[in-house]
C-alpha positions as CSV (number, residue, x, y, z in Angstrom):
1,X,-5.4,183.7,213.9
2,X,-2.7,184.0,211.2
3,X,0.4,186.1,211.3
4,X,3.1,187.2,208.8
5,X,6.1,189.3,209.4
6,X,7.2,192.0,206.8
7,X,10.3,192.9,206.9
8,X,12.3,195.7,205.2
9,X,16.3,194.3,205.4
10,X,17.6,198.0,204.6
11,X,15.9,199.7,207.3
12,X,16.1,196.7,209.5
13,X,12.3,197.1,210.0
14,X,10.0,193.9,210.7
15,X,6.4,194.2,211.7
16,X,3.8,191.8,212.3
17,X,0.4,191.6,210.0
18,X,-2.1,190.0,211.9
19,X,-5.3,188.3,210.5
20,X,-8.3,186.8,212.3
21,X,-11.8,187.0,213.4
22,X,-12.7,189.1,216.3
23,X,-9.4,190.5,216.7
24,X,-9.6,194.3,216.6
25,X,-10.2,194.5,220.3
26,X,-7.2,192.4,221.3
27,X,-4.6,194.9,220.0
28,X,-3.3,194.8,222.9
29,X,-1.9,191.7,223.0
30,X,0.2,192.1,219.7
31,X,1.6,195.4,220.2
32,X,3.7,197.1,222.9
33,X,0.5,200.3,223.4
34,X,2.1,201.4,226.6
35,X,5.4,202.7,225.3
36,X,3.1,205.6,223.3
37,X,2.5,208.9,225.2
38,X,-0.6,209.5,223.2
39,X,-2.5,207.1,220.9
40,X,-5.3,208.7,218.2
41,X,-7.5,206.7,216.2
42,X,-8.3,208.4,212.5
43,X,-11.1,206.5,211.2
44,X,-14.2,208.1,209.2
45,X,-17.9,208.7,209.1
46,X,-18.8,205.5,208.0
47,X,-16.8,203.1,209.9
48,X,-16.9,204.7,213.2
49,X,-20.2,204.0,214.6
50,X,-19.3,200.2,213.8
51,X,-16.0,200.0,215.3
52,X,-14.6,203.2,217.0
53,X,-15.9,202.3,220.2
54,X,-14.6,199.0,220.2
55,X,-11.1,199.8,219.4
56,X,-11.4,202.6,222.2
57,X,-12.3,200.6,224.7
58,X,-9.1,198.4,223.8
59,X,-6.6,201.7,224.1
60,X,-5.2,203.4,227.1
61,X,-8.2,206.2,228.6
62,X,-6.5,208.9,227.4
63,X,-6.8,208.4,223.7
64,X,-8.3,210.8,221.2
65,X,-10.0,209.8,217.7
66,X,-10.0,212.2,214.4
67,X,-13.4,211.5,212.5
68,X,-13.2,212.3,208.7
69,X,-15.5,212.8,206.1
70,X,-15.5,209.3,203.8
71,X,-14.8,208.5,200.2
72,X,-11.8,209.3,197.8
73,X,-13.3,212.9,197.4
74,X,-11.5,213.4,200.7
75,X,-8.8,212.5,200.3
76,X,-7.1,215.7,199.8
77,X,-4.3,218.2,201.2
78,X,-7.4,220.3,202.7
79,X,-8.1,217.5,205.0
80,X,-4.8,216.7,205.9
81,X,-4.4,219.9,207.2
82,X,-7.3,219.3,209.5
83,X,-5.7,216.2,210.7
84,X,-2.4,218.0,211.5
85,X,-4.0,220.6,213.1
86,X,-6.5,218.1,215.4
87,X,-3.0,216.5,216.3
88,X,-1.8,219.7,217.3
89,X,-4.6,220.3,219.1
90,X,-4.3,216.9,221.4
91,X,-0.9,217.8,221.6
92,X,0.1,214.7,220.0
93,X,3.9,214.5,220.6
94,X,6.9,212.5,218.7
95,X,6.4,209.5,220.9
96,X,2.9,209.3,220.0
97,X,0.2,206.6,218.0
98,X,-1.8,207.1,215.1
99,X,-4.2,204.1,214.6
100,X,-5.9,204.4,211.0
101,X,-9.5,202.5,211.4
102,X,-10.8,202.3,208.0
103,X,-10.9,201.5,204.2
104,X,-7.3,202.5,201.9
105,X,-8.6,206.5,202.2
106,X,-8.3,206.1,205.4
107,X,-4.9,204.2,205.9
108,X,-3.1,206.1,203.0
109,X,-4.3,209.5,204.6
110,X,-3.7,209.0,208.0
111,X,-0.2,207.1,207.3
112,X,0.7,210.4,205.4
113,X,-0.2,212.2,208.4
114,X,1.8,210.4,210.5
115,X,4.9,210.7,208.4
116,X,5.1,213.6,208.1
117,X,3.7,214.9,211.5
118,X,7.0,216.4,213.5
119,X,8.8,214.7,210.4
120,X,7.0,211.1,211.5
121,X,5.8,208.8,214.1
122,X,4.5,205.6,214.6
123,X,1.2,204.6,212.7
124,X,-0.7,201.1,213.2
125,X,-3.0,200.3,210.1
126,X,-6.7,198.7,211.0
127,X,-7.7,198.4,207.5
128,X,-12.1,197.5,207.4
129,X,-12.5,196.9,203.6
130,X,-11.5,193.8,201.6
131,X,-9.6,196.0,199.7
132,X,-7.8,197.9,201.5
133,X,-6.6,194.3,203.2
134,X,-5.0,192.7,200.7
135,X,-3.4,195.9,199.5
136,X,-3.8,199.6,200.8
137,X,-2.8,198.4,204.4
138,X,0.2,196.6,203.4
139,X,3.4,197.8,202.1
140,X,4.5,201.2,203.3
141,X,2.9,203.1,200.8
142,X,0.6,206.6,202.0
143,X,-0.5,209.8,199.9
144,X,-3.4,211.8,198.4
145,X,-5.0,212.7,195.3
146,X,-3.3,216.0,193.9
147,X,-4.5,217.8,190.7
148,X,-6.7,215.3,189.6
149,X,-4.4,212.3,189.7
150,X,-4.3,209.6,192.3
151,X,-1.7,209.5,195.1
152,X,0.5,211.8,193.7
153,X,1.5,213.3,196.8
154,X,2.7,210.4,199.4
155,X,5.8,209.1,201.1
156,X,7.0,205.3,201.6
157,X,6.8,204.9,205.4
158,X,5.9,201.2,206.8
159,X,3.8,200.9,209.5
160,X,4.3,199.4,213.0
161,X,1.8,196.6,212.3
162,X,-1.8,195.6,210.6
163,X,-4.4,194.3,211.9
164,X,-6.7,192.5,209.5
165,X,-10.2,191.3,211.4
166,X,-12.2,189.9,208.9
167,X,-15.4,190.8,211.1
168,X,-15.4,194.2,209.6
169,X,-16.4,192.8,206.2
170,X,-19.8,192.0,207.6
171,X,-21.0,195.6,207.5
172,X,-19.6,196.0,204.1
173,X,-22.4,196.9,201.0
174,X,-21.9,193.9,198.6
175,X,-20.4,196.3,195.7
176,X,-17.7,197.7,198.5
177,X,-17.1,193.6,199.1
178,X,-16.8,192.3,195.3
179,X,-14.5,195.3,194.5
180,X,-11.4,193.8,196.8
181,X,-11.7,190.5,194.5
182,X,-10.1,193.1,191.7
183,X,-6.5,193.6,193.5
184,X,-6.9,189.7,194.8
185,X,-7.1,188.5,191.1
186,X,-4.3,190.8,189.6
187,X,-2.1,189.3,193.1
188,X,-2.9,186.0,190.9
189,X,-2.3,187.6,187.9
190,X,1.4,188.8,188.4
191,X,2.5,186.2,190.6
192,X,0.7,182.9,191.2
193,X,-1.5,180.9,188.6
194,X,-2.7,178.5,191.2
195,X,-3.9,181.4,193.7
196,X,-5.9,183.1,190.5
197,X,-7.5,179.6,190.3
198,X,-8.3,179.3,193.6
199,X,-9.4,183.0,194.0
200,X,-11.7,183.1,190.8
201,X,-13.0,179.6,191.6
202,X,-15.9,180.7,193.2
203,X,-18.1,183.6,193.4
204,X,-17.1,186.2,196.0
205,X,-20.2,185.6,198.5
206,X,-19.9,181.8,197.7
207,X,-16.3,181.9,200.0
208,X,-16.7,180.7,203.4
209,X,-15.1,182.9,206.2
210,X,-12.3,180.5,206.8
211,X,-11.8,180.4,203.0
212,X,-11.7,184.2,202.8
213,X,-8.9,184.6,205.9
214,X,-7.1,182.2,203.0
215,X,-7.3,184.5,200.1
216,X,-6.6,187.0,202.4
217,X,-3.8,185.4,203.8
218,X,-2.2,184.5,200.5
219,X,-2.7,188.4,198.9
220,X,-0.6,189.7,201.6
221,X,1.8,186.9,201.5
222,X,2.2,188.0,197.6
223,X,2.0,191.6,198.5
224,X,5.1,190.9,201.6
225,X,7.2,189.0,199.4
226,X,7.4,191.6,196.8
227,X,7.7,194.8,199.2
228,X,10.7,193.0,200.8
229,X,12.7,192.9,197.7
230,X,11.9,196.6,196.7
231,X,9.9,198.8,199.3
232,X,10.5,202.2,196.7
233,X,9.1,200.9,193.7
234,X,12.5,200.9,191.6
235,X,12.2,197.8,190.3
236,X,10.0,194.5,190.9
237,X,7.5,196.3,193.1
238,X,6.5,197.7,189.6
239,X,4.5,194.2,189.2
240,X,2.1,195.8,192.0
241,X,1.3,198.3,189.1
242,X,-0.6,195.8,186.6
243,X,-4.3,197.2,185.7
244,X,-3.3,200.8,187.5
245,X,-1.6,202.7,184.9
246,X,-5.2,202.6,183.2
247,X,-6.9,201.3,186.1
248,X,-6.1,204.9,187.8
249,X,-7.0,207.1,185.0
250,X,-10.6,206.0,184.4
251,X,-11.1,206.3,188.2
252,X,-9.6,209.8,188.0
253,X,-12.4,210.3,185.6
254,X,-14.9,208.7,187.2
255,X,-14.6,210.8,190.3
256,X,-15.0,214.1,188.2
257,X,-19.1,212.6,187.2
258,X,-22.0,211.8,189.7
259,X,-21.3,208.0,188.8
260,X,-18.0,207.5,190.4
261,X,-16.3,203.9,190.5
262,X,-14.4,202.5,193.0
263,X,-11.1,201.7,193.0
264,X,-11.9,197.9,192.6
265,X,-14.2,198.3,190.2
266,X,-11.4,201.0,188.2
267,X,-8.7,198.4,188.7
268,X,-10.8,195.5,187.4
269,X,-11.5,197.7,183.9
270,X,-7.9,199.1,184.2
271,X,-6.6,194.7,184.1
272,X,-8.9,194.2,180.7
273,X,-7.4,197.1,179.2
274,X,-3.5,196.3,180.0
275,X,-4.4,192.5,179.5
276,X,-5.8,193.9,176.2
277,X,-2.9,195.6,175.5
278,X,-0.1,192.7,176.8
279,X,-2.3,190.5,173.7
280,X,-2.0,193.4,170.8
281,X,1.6,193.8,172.0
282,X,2.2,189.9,171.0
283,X,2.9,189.3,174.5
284,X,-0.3,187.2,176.7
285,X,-1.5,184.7,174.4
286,X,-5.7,185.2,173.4
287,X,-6.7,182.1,175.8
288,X,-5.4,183.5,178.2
289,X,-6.9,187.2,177.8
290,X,-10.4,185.3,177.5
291,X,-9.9,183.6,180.7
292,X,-8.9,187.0,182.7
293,X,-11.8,188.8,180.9
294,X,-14.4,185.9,181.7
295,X,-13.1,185.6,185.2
296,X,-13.7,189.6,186.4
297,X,-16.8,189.5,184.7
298,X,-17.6,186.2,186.5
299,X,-16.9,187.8,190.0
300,X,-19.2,190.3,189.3
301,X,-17.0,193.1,188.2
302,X,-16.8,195.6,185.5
303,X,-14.7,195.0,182.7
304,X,-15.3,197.8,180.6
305,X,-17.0,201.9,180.7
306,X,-18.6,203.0,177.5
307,X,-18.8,206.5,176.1
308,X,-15.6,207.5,178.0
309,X,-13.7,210.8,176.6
310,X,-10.7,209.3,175.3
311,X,-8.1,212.5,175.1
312,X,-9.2,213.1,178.4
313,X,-8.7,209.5,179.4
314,X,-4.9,209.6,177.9
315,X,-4.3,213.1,179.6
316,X,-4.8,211.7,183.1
317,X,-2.4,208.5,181.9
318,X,0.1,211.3,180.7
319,X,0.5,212.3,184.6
320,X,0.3,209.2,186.0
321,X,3.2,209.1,188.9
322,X,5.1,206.1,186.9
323,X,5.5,207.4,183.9
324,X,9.4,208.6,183.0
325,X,10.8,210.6,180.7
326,X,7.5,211.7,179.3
327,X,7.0,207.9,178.5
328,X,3.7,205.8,179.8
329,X,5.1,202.8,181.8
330,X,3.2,199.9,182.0
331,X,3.5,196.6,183.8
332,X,1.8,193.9,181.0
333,X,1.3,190.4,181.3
334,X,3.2,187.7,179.8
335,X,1.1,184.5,180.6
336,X,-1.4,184.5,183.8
337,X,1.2,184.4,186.4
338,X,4.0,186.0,185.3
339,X,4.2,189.5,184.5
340,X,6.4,192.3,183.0
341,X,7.1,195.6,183.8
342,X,9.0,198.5,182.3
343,X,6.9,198.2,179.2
344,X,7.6,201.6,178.0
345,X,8.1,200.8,174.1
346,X,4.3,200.5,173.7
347,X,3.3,202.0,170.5
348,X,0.5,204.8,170.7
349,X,-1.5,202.6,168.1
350,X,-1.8,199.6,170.3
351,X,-2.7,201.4,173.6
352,X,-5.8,203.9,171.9
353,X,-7.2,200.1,170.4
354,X,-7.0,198.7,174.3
355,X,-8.3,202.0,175.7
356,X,-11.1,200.9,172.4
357,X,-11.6,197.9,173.8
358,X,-13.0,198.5,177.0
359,X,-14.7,202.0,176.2
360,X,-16.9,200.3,173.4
């Protein structure tokens, strides 16, 4: 078993994120569960008959579990409510546990609910998708859709700790599995050449297990260092942002049509389209596009979504969350590597031919 410590100098906040195999059962041993008058476990439909009882029989006897409805479709005020009120109802006090067992729906609901329940208390994130791993999980960052654009209602609250057991990505579909290699490659992307290598090197189902607690590993090791220096998003965290500014807006759409994407395969469209974008801008040099372009496709993920309405597709980007003073701000790419945000000075031109580019 691995372990990292995040910790947030301003609030003088540390927490452990542990990562292993057959771990989830052993929470115990890396967290203080005693000192909790109440522990409840929010975890959904689909990832509770696989590991609900396990993680239950790991907690004090008392413990109560909230069982959502899954998918982003969910992920709304309305069911928030319904955790606040099943809270209520377990009489969930200020000293209490929330435990969020599941994918990033999951762990950015349930970490809104706890910070905000009786104005916040303690949350421990269980994340069971690849995805939600190397990013949802880590960082402090909880919300829900709102108005038809993603995570626009949310607060910055860290957790307590993670707990990443890479045995819950054996009951993943392989789409659900292939769609985490998205925010693993943009980790390369904006902030180390030799991970992107290493994590676009192989196929996804060609990484061994140990291999994969590696990439994992490293992702959050990216995704710690850059939290520490700015947990609010005022500055450098904006390199988190790369492929989302786009990324977010086609899955915005794509939720509104029987087809949706996930967020993977949104953000994997979203990185050709701002890649796109850093090369008409003058900034990432062609070879470089090709290779990121080659190397999504090659993992087995979408890099573009024909027939896409584009005025609706730049309405959703004109309500995206970073944008300021009515300007789109995008985080672009410089070289694979290295990337650069506060790109507001984009000219309309250049973004409609790399919105072009991937809805051909």
């Amino acid at each position: 078993m691995k372990q990292l410590h995040l910790s947030i100098v301003k609030k003088q906040k540390e927490y452990a994120i542990c990562i292993g195999q057959n771990i989830l059962g052993k929470i115990g041993e890396f967290f203080d569960l005693n000192k909790y008058s109440r522990i409840c476990v929010i975890t959904d439909e689909h990832v509770a008959p696989h590991f609900l009882q396990k993680l239950l029989e790991a907690l004090p006897e008392d413990s109560t579990k909230i069982i959502l409805p899954a998918g982003e479709s969910a992920k709304t005020i309305q069911t928030v409510q319904k955790i606040w009120t099943a809270m209520k109802e377990v009489q969930l006090d200020r000293k209490s546990l929330i435990i969020n067992l599941g994918g990033g729906v999951i762990g950015d609901m349930g970490g809104f609910a706890a910070s905000t329940y009786m104005r916040g208390i303690d949350f421990i994130n269980i994340p069971t998708t690849l995805l939600s791993q190397v990013d949802a999980s880590v960082g402090g960052k909880t919300g829900i859709d709102f108005a038809g654009t993603k995570n626009s209602i949310g607060t910055f609250d860290q957790p307590v700790g993670v707990i990443i057991d890479t045995i819950t990505l054996t009951t993943l579909p392989k789409r659900e599995y292939i769609s985490g290699f998205a925010e693993m490659i943009k980790h390369g992307l904006i902030a180390d050449k030799a991970y992107f290598k290493k994590v676009t090197g192989k196929k996804p189902d060609e990484f061994s297990q140990d291999e994969l607690a590696e990439l994992i590993t490293i992702s959050c090791e990216i995704k710690k260092s850059v939290v520490e220096k700015d947990e609010t998003e005022s500055g450098s965290r904006k390199l988190l942002n790369f492929g989302h500014t786009l990324g977010h807006a086609i899955e915005a759409l794509s939720l509104e049509t029987n087809k949706p994407l996930l967020h993977g395969e949104s953000i994997s469209i979203g990185i050709v389209a701002e890649a796109k974008l850093s090369e008409i801008s003058g900034i990432l040099s062609h070879e470089d596009f090709q290779t990121i372009e080659s190397s999504l496709s090659n993992a087995g993920l979408p890099i573009s979504l024909p027939n896409l309405n584009l005025d609706l597709l730049q309405n959703k980007m004109q309500s995206d969350k970073k944008n300021e003073k009515g300007k789109i701000n995008f985080t672009l790419l410089s070289s694979i590597g290295k990337a650069l945000i506060d790109q507001d000075d984009i000219s309309q031109e250049n973004i409609s031919q790399a919105i072009a580019y991937v809805t051909k």
